[in-house]
Backbone as ProteinMPNN parsed JSONL, in Angstrom:
{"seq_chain_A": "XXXXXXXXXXXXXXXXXXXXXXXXXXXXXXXXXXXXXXXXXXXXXXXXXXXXXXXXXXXXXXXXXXXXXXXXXXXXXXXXXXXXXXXXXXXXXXXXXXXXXXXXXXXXXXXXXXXXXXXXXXXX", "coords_chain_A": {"N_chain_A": [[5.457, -17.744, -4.976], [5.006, -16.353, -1.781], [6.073, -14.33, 0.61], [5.767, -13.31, 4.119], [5.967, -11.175, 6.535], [5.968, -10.716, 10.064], [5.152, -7.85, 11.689], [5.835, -5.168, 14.842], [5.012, -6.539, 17.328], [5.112, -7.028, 21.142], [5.116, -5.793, 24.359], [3.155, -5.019, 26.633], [1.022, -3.372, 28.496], [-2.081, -4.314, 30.457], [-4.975, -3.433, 29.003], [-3.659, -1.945, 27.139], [-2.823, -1.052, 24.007], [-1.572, -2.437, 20.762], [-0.183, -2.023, 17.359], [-0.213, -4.265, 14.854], [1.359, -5.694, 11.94], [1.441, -6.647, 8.714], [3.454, -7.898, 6.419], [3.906, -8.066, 2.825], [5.905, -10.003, 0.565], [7.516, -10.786, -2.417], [6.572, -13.195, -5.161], [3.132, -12.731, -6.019], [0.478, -14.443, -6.979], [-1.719, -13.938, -8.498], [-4.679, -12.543, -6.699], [-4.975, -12.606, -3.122], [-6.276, -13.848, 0.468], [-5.898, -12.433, 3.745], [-5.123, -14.184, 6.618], [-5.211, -13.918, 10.588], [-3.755, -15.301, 13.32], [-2.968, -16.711, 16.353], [-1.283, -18.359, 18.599], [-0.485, -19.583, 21.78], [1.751, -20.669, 24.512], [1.798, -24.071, 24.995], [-1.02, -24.118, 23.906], [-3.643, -24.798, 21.008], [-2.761, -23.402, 17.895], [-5.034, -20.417, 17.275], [-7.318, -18.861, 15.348], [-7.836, -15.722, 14.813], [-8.752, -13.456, 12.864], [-9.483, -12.519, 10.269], [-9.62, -11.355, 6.426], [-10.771, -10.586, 2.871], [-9.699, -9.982, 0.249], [-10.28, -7.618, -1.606], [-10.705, -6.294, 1.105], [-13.422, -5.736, 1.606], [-14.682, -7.589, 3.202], [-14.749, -8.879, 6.563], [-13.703, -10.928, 9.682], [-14.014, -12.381, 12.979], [-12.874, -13.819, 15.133], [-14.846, -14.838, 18.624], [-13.673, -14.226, 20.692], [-11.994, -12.015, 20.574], [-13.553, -9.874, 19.029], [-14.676, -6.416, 18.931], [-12.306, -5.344, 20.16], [-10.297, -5.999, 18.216], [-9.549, -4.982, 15.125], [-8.821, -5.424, 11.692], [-7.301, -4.697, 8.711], [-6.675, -3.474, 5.209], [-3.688, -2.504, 3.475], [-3.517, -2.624, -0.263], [-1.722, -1.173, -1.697], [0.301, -1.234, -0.469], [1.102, -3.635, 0.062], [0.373, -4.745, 2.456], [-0.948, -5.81, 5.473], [-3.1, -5.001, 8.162], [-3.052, -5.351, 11.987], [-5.075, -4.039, 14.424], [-4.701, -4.063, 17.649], [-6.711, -3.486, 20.615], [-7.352, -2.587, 24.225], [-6.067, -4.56, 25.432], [-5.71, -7.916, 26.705], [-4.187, -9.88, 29.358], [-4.699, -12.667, 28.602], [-4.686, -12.439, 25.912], [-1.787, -12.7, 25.615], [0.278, -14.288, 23.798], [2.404, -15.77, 20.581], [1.598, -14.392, 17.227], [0.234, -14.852, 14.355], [0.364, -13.937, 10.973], [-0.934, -15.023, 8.026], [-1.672, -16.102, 3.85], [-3.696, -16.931, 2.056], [-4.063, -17.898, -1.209], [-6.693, -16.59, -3.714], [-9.594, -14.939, -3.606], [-10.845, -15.214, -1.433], [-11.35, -15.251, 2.871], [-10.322, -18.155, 5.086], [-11.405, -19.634, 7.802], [-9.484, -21.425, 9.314], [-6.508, -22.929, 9.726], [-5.281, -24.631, 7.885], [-6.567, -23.723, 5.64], [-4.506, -21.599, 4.646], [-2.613, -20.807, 2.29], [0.48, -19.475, 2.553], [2.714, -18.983, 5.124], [4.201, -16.39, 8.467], [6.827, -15.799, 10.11], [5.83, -15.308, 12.633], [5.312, -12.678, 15.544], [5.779, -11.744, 19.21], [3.279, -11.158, 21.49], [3.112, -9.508, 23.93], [0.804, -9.491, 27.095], [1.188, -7.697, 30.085], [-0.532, -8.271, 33.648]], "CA_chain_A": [[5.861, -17.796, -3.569], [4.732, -15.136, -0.801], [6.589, -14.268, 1.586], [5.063, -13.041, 5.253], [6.748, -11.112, 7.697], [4.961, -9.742, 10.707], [6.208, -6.903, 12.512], [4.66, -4.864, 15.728], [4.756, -7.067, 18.43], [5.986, -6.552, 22.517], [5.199, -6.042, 25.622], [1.943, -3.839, 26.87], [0.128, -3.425, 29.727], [-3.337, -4.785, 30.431], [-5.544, -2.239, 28.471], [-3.469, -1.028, 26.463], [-2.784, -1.314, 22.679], [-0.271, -2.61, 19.802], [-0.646, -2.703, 15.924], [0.801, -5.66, 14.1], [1.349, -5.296, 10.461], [2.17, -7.733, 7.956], [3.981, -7.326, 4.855], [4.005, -9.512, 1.941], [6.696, -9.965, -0.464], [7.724, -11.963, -3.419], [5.465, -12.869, -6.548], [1.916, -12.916, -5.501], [-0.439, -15.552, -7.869], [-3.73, -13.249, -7.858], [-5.651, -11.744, -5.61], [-4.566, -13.274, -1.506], [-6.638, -13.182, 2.017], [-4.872, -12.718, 4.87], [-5.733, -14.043, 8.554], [-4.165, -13.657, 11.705], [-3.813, -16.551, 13.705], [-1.826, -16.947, 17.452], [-0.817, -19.57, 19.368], [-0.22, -19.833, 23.238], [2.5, -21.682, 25.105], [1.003, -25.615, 25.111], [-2.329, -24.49, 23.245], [-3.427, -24.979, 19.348], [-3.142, -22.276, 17.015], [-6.663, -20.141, 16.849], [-7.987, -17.804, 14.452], [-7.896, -14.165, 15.366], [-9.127, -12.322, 12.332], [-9.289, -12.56, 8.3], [-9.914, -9.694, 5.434], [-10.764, -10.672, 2.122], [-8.82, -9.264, -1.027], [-10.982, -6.321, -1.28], [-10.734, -5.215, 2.182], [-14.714, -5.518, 2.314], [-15.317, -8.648, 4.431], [-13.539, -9.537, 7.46], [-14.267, -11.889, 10.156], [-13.163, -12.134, 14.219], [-13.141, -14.506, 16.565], [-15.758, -14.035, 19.381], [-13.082, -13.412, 21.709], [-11.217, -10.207, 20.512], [-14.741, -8.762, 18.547], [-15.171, -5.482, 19.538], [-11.449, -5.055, 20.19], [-9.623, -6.117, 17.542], [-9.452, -4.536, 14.152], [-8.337, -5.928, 10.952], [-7.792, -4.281, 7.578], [-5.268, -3.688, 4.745], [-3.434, -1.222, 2.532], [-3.044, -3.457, -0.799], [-0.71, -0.419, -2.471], [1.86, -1.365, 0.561], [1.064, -5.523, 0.262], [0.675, -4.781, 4.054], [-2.047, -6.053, 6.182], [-2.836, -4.628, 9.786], [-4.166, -6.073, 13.34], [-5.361, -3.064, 15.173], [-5.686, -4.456, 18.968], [-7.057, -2.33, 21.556], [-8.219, -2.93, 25.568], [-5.62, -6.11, 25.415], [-5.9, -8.404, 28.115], [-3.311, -10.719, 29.657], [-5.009, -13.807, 27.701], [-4.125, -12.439, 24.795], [-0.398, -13.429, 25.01], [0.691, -15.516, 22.594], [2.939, -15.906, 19.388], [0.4, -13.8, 16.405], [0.879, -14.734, 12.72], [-0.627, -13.788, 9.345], [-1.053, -16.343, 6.766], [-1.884, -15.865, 3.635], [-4.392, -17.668, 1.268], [-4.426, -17.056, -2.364], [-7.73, -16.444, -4.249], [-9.902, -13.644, -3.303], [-12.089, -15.038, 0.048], [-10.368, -15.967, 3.629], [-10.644, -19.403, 5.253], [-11.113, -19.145, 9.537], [-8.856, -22.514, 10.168], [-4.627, -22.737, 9.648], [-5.088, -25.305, 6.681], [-6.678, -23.087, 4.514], [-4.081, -20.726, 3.951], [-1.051, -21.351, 2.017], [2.13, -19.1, 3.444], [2.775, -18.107, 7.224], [5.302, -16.016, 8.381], [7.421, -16.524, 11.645], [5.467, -14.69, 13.767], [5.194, -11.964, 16.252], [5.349, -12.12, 20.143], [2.53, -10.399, 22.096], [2.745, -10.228, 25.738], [0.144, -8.152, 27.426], [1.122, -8.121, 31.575], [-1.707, -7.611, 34.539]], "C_chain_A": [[5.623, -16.437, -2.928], [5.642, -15.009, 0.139], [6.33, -13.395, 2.961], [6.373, -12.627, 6.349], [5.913, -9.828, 8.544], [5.858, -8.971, 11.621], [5.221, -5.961, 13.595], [4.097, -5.139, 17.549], [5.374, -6.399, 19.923], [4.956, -6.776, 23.142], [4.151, -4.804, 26.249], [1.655, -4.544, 27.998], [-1.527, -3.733, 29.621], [-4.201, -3.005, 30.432], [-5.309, -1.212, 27.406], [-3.602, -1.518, 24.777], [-1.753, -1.203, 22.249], [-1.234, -2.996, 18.582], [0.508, -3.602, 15.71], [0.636, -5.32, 12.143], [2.063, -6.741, 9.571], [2.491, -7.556, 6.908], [4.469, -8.703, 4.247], [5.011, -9.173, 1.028], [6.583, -10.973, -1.317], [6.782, -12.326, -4.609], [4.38, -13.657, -5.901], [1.277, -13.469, -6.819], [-1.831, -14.882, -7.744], [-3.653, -12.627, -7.156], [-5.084, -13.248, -3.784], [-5.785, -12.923, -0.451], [-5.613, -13.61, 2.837], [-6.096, -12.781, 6.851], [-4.319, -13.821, 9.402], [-4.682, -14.59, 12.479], [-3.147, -16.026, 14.952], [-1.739, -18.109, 18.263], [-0.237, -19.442, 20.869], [0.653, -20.694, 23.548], [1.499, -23.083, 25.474], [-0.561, -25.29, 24.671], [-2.135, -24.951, 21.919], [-3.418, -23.402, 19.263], [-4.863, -21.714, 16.679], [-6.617, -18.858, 16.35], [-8.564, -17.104, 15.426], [-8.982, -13.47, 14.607], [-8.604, -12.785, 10.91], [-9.906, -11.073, 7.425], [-10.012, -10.663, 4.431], [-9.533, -10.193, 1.262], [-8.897, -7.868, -0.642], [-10.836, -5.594, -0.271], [-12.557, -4.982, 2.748], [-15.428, -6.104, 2.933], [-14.106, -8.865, 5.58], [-14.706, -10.105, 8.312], [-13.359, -12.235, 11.59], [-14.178, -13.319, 14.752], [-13.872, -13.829, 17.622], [-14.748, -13.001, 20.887], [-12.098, -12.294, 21.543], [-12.456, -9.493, 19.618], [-14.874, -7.625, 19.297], [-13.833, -4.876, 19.778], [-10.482, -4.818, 19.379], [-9.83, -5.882, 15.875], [-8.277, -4.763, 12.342], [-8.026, -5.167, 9.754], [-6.143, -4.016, 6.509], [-4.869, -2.62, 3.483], [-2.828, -2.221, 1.287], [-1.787, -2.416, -1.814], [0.616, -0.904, -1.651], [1.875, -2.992, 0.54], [1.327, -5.634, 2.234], [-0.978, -5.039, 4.549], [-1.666, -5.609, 7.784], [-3.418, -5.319, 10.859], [-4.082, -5.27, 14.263], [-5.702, -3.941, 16.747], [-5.371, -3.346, 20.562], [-7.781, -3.186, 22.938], [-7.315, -4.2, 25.235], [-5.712, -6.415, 27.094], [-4.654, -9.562, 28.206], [-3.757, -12.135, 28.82], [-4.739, -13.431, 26.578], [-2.514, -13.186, 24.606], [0.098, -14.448, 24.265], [1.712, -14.799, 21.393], [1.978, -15.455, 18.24], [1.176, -14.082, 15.019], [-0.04, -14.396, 11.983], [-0.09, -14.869, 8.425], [-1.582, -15.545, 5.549], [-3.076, -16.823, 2.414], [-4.666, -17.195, -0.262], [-5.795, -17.982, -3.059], [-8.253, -15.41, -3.25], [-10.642, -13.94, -1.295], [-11.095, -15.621, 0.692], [-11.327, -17.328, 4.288], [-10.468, -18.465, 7.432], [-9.989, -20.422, 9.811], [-7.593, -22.659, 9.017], [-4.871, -23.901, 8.428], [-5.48, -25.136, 5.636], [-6.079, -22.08, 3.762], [-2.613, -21.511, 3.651], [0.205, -21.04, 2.555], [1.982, -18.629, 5.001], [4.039, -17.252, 7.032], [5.53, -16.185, 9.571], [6.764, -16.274, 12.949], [6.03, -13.461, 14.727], [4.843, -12.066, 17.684], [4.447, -11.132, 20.573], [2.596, -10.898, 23.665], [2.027, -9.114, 26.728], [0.297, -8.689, 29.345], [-0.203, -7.636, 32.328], [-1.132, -6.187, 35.193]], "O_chain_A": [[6.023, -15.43, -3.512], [6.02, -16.131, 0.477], [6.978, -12.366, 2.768], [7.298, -13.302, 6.801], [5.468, -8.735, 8.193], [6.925, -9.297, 12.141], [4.011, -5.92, 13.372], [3.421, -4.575, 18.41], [6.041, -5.366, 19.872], [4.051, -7.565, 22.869], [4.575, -3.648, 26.248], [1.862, -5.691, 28.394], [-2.133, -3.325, 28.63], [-4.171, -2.022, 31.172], [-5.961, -0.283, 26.931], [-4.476, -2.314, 24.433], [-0.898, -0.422, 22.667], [-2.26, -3.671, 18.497], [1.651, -3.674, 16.159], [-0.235, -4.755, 11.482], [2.954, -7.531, 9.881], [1.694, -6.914, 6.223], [5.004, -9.735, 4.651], [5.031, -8.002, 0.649], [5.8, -11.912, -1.178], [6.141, -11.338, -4.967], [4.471, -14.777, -5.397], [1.615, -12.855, -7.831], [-2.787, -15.235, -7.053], [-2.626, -12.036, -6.823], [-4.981, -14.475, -3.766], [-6.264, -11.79, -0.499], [-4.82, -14.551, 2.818], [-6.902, -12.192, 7.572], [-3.125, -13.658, 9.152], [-5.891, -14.821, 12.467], [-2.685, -14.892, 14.826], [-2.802, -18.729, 18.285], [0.916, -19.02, 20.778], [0.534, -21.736, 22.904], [0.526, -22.973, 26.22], [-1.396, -26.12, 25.028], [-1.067, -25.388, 21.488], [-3.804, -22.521, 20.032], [-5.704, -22.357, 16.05], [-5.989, -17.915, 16.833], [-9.311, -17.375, 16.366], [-9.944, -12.957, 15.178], [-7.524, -13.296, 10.614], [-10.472, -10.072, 7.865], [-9.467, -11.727, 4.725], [-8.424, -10.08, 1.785], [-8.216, -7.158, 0.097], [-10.801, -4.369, -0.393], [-12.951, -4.391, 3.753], [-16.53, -5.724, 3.328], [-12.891, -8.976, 5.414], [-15.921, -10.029, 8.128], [-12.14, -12.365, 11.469], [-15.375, -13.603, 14.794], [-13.785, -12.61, 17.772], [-14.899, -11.985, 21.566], [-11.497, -11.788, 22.491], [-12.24, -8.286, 19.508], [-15.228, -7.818, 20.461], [-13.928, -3.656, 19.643], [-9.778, -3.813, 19.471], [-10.386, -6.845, 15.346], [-7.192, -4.224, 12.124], [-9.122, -4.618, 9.64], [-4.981, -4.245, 6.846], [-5.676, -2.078, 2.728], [-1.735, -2.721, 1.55], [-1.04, -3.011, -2.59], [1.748, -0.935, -2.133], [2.827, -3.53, 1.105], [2.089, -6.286, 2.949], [-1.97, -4.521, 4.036], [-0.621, -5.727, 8.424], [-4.428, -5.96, 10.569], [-3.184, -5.447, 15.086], [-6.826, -4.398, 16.955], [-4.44, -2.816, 21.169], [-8.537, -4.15, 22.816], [-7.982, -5.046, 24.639], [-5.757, -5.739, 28.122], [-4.226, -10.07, 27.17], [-2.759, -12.682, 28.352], [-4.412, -14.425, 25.929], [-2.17, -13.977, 23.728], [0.113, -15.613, 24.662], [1.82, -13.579, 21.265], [1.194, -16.398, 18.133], [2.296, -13.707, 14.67], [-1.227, -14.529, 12.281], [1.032, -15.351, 8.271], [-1.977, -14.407, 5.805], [-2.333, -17.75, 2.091], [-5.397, -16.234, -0.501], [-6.022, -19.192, -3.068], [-7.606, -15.035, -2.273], [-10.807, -13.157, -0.359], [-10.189, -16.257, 0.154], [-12.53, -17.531, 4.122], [-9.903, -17.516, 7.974], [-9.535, -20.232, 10.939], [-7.697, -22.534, 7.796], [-3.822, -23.651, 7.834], [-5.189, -25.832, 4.663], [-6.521, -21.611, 2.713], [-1.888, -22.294, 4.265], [0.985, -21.896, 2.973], [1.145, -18.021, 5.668], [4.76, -17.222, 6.035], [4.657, -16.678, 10.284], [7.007, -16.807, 14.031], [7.244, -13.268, 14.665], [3.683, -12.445, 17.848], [4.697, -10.034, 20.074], [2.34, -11.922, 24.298], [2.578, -8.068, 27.07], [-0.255, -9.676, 29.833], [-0.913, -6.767, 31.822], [-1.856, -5.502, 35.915]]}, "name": "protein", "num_of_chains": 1, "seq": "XXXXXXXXXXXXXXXXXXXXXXXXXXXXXXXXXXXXXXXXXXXXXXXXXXXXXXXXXXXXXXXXXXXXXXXXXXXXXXXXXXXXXXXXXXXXXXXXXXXXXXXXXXXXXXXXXXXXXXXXXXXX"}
């Protein structure tokens, strides 16, 4: 069992920036990827951003590329979501999941644990 808790979130201004961090607990089965996922008031859940194990693949959605920065310190069982230049569409609810075995999946039924989430609310 993993356990996911993301921490990081609030309340920014259009342009600015927040890290999100995720920390894993509990007995890990292997090697894990972790994505980051968010969800909007009345949308679906869409894939943000994934990392491998390793730390040497990741993988972004077209719409935060260039902004948003993924990566992970596995001595701390912490994963990060560097986002920079946010824009009011970003707002949403942001989670990390986690998937065990070494490669990540882009869609919410390939990973096994979530954690409760993190709000992001970036104003104009």
């Amino acid at each position: 069992q993993v356990q996911l808790v993301e921490s990081g979130g609030g309340l920014v201004q259009a342009g600015g920036s927040l890290r999100l961090s995720c920390a894993a607990s509990g007995r890990t089965v292997g090697p894990y990827a972790v994505g980051w996922f968010r969800q909007a008031p009345g949308k679906e859940r869409e894939f943000i951003a994934a990392i491998n194990w390793s730390g040497g693949t990741t993988n972004y959605a077209d719409s935060v590329k260039g902004r948003f920065t993924i990566s992970r310190d596995n001595a701390k069982n912490t994963v990060y979501l560097q986002m920079n230049n946010l824009k009011p569409e970003d707002t949403a609810v942001y989670y990390c999941a986690a998937r065990i075995g070494g490669g990540y999946g882009t869609t919410a039924p390939a990973y096994h644990y979530w954690g409760q989430g993190t709000q992001v609310t970036v104003s104009s």
